[in-house]
CHARMM internal coordinates of N, CA and C (Angstrom, degrees):
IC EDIT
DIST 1 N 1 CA 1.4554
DIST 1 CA 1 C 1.5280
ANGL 1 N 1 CA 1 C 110.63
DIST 1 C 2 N 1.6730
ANGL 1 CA 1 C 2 N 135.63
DIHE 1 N 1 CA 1 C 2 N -34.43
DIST 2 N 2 CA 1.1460
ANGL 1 C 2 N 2 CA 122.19
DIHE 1 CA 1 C 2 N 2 CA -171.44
DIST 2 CA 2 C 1.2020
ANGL 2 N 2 CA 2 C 101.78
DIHE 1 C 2 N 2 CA 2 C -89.01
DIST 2 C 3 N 1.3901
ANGL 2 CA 2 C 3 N 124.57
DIHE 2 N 2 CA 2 C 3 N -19.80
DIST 3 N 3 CA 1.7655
ANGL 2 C 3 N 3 CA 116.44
DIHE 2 CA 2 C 3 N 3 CA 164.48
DIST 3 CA 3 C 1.5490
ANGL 3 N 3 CA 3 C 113.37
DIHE 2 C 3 N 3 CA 3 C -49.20
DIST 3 C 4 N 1.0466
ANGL 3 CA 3 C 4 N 112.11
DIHE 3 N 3 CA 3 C 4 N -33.19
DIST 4 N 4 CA 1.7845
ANGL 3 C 4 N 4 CA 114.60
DIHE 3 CA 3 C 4 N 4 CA -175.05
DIST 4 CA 4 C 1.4686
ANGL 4 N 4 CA 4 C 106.07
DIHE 3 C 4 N 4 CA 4 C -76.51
DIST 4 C 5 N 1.4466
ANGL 4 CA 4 C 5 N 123.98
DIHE 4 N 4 CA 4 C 5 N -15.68
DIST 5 N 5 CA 1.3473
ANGL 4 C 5 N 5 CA 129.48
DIHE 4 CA 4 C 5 N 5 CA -156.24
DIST 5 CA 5 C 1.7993
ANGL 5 N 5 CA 5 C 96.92
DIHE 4 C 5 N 5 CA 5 C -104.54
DIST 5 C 6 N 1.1247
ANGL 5 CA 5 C 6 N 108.71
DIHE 5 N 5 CA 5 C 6 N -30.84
DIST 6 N 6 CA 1.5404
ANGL 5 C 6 N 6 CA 123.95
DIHE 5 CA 5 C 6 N 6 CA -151.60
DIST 6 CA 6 C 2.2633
ANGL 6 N 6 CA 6 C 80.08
DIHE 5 C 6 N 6 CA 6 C -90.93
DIST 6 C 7 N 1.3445
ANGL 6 CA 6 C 7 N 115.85
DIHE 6 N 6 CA 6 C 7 N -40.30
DIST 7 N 7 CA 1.0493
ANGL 6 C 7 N 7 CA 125.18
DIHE 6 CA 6 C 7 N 7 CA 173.63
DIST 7 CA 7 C 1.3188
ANGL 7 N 7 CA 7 C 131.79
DIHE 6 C 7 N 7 CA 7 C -68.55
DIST 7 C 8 N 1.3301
ANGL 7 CA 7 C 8 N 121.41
DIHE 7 N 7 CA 7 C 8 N -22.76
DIST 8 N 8 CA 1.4603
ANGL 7 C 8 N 8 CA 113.51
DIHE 7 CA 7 C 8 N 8 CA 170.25
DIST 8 CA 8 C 1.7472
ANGL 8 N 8 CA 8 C 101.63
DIHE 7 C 8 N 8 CA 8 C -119.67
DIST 8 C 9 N 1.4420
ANGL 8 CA 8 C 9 N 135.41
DIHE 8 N 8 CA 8 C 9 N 5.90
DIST 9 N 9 CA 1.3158
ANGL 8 C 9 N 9 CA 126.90
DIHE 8 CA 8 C 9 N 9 CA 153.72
DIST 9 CA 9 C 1.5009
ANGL 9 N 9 CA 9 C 117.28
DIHE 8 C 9 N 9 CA 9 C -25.42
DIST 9 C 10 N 1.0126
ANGL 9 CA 9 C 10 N 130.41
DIHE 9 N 9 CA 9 C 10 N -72.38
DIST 10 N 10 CA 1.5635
ANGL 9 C 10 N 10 CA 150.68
DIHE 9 CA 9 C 10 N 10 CA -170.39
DIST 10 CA 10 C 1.6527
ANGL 10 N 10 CA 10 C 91.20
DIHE 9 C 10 N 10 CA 10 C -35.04
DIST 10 C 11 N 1.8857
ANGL 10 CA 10 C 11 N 113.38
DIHE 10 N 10 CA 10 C 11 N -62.70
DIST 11 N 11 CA 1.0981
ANGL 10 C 11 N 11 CA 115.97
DIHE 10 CA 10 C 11 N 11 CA -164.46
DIST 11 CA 11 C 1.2173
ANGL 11 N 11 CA 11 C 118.37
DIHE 10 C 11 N 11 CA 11 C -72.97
DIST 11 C 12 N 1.5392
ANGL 11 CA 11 C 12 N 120.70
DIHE 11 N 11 CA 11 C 12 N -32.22
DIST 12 N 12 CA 1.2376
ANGL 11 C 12 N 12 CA 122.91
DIHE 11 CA 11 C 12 N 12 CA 157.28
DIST 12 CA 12 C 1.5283
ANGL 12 N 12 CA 12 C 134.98
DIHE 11 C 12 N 12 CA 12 C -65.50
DIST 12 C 13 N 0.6771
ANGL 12 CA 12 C 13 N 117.42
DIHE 12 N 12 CA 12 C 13 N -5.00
DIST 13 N 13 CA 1.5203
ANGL 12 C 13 N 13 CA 132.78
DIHE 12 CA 12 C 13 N 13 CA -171.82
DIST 13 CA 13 C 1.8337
ANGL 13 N 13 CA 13 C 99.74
DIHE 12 C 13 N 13 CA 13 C -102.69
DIST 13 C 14 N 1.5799
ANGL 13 CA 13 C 14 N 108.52
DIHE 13 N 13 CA 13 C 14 N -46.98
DIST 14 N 14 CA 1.3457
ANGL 13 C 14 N 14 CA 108.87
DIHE 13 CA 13 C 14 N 14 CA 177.72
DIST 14 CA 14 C 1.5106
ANGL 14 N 14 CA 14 C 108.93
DIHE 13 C 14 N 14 CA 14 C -63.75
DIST 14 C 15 N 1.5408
ANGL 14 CA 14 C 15 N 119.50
DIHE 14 N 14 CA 14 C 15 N -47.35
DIST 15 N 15 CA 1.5554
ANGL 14 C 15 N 15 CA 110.97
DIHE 14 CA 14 C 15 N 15 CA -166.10
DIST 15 CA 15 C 1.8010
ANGL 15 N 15 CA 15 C 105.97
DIHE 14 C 15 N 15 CA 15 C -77.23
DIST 15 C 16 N 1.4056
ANGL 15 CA 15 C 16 N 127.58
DIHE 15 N 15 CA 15 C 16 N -11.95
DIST 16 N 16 CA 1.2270
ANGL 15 C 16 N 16 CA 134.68
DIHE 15 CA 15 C 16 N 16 CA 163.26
DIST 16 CA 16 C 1.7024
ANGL 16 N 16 CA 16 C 97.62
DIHE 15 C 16 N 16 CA 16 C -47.98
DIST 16 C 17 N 1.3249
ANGL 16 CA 16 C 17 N 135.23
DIHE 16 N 16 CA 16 C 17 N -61.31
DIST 17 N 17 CA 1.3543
ANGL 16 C 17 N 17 CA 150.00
DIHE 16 CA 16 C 17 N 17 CA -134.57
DIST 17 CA 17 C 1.6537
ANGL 17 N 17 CA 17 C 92.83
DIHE 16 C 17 N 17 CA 17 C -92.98
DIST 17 C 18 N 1.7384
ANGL 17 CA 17 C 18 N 106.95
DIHE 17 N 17 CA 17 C 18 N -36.80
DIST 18 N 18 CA 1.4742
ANGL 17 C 18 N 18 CA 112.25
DIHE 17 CA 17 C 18 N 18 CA -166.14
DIST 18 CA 18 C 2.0379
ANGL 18 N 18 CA 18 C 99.09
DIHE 17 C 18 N 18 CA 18 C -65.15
DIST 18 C 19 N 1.6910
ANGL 18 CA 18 C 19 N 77.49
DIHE 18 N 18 CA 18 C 19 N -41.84
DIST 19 N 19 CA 1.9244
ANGL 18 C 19 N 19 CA 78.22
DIHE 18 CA 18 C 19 N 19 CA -167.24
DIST 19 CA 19 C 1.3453
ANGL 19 N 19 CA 19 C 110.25
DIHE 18 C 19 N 19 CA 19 C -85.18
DIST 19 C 20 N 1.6127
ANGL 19 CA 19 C 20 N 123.34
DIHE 19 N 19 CA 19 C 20 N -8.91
DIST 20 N 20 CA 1.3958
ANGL 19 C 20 N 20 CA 114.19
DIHE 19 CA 19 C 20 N 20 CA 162.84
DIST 20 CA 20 C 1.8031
ANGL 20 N 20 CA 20 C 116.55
DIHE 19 C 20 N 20 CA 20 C -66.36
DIST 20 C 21 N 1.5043
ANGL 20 CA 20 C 21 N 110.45
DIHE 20 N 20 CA 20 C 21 N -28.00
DIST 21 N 21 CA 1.1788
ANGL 20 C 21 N 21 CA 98.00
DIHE 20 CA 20 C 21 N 21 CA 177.61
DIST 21 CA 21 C 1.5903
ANGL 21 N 21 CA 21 C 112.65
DIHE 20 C 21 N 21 CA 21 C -95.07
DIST 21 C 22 N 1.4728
ANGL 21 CA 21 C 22 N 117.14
DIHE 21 N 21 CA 21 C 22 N 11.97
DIST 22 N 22 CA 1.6216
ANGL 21 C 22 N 22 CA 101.38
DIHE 21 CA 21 C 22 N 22 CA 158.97
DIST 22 CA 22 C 1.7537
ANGL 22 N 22 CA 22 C 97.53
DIHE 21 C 22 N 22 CA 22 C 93.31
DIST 22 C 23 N 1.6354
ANGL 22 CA 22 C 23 N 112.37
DIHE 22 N 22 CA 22 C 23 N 18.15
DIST 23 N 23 CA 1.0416
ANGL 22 C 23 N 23 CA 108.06
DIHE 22 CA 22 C 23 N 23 CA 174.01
DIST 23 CA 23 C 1.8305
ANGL 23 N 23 CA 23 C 95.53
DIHE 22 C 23 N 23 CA 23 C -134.78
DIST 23 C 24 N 1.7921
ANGL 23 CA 23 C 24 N 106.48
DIHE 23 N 23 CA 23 C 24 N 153.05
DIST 24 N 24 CA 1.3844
ANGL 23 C 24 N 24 CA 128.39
DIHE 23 CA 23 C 24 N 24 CA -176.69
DIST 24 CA 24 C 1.3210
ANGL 24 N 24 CA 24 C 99.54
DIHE 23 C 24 N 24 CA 24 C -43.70
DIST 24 C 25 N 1.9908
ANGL 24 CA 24 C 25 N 109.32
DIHE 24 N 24 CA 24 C 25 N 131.84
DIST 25 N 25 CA 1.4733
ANGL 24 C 25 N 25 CA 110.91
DIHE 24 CA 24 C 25 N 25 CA 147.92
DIST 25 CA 25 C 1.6136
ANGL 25 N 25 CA 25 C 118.63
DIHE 24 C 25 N 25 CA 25 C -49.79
DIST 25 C 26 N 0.7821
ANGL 25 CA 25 C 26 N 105.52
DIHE 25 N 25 CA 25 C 26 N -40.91
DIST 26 N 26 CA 1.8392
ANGL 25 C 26 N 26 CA 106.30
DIHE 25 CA 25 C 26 N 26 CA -176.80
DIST 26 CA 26 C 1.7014
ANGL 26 N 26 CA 26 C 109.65
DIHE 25 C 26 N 26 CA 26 C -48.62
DIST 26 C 27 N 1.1894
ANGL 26 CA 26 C 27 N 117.65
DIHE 26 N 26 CA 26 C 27 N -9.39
DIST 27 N 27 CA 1.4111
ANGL 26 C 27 N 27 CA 120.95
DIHE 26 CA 26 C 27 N 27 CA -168.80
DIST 27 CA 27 C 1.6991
ANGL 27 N 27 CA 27 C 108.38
DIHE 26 C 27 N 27 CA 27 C -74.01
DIST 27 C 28 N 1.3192
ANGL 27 CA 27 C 28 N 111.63
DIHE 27 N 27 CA 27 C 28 N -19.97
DIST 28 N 28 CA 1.3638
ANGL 27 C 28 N 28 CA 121.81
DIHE 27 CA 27 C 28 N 28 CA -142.47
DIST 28 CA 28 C 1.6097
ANGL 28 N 28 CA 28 C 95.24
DIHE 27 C 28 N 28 CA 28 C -74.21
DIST 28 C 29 N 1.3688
ANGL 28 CA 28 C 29 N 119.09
DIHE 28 N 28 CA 28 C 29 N -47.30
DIST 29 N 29 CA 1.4616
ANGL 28 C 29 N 29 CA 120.13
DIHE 28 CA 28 C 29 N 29 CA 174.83
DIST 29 CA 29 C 1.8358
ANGL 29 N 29 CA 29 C 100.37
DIHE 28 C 29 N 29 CA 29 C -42.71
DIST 29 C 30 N 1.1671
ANGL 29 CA 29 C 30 N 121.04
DIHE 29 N 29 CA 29 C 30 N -72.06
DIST 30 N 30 CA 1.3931
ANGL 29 C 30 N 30 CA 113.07
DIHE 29 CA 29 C 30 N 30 CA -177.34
DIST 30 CA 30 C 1.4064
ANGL 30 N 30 CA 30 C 122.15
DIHE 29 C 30 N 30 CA 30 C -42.21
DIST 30 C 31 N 1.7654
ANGL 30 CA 30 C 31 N 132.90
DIHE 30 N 30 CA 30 C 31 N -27.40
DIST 31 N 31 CA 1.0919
ANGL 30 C 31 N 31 CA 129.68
DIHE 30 CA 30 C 31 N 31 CA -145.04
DIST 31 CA 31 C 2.0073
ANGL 31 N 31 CA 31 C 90.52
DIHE 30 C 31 N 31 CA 31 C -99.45
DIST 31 C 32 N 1.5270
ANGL 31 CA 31 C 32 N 105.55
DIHE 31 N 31 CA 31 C 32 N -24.67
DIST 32 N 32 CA 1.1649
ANGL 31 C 32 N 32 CA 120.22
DIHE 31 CA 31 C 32 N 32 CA -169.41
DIST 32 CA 32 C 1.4874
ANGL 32 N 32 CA 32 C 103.71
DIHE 31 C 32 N 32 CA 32 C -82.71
DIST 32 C 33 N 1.1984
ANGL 32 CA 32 C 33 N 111.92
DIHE 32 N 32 CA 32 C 33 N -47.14
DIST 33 N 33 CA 2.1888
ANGL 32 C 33 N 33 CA 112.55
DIHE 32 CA 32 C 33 N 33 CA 167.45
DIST 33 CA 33 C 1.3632
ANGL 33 N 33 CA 33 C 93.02
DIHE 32 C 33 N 33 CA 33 C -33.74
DIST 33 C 34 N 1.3928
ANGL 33 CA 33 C 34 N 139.97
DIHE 33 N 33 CA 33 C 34 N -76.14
DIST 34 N 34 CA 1.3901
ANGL 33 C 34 N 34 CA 157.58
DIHE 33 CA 33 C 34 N 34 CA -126.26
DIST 34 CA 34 C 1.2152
ANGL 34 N 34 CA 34 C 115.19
DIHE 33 C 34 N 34 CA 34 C -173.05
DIST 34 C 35 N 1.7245
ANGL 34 CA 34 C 35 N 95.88
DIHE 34 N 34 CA 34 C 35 N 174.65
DIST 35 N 35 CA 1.2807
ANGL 34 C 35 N 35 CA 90.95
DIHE 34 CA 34 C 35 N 35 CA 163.27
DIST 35 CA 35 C 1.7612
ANGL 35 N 35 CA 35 C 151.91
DIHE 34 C 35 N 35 CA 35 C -61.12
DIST 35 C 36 N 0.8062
ANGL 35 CA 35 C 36 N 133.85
DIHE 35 N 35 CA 35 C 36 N 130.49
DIST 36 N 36 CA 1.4443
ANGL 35 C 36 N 36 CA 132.50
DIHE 35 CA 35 C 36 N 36 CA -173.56
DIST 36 CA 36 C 1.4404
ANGL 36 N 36 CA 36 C 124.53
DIHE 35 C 36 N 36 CA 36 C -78.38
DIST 36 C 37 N 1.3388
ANGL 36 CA 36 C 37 N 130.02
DIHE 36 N 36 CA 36 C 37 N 94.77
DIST 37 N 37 CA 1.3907
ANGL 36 C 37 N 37 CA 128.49
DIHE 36 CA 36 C 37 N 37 CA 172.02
DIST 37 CA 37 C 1.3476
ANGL 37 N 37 CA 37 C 131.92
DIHE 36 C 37 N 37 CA 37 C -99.59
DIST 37 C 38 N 1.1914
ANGL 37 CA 37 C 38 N 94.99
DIHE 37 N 37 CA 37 C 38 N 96.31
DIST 38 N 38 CA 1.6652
ANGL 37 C 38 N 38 CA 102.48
DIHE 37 CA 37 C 38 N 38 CA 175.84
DIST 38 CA 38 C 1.3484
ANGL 38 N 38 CA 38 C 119.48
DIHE 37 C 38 N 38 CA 38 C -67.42
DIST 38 C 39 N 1.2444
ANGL 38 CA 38 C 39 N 133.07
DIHE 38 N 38 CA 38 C 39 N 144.30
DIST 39 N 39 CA 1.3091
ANGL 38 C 39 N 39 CA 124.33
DIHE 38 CA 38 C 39 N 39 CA 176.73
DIST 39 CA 39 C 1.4380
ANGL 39 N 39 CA 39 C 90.28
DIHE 38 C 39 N 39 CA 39 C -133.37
DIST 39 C 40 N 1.4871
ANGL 39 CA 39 C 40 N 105.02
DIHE 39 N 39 CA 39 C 40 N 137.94
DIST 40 N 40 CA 1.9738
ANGL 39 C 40 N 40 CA 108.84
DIHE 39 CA 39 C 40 N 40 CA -176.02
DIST 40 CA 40 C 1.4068
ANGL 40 N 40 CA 40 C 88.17
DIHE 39 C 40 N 40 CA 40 C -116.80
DIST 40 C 41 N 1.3848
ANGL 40 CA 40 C 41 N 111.57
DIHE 40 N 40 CA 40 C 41 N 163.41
DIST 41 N 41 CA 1.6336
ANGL 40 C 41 N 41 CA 100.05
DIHE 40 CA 40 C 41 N 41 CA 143.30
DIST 41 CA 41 C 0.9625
ANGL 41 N 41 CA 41 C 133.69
DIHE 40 C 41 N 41 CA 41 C -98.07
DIST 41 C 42 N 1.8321
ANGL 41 CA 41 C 42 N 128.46
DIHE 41 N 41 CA 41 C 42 N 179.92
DIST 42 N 42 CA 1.2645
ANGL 41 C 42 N 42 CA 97.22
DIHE 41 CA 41 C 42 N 42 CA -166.33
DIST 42 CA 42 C 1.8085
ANGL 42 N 42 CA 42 C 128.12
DIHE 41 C 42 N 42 CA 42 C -108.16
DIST 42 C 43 N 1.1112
ANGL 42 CA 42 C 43 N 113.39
DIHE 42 N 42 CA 42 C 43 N 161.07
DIST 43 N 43 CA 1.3288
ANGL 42 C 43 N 43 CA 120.24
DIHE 42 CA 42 C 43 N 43 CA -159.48
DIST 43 CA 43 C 1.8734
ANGL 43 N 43 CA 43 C 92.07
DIHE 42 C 43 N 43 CA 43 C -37.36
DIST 43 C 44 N 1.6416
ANGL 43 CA 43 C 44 N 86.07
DIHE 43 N 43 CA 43 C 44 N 159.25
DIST 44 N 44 CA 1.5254
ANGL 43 C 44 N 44 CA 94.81
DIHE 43 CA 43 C 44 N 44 CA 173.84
DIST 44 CA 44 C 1.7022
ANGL 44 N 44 CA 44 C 105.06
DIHE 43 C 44 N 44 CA 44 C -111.61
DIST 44 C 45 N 1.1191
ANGL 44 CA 44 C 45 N 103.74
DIHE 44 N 44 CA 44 C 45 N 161.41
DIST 45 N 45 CA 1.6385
ANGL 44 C 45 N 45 CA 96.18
DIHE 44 CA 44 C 45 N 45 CA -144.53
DIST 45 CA 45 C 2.0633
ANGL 45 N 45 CA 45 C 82.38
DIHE 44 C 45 N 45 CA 45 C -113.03
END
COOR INIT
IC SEED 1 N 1 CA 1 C
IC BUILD
């Protein structure tokens, strides 16, 4: 069981980061292919 735990950390830890920045857990498969580029726009002032 902690092999399974020690195994999806990475992914959990990434989709924590995905939804702190206000973007989909589902992203995480993509961010893990490569790199991940978000492009926001920018704040309105």
């Amino acid at each position: 069981m902690l092999k399974y735990f020690r195994h999806i950390t990475q992914y959990m830890n990434a989709m924590a980061q995905l939804l702190a920045a206000g973007l989909p857990a589902a992203a995480v498969m993509e961010a893990f292919k490569g790199p991940l580029i978000v492009h926001r726009p920018p704040a309105a002032a």
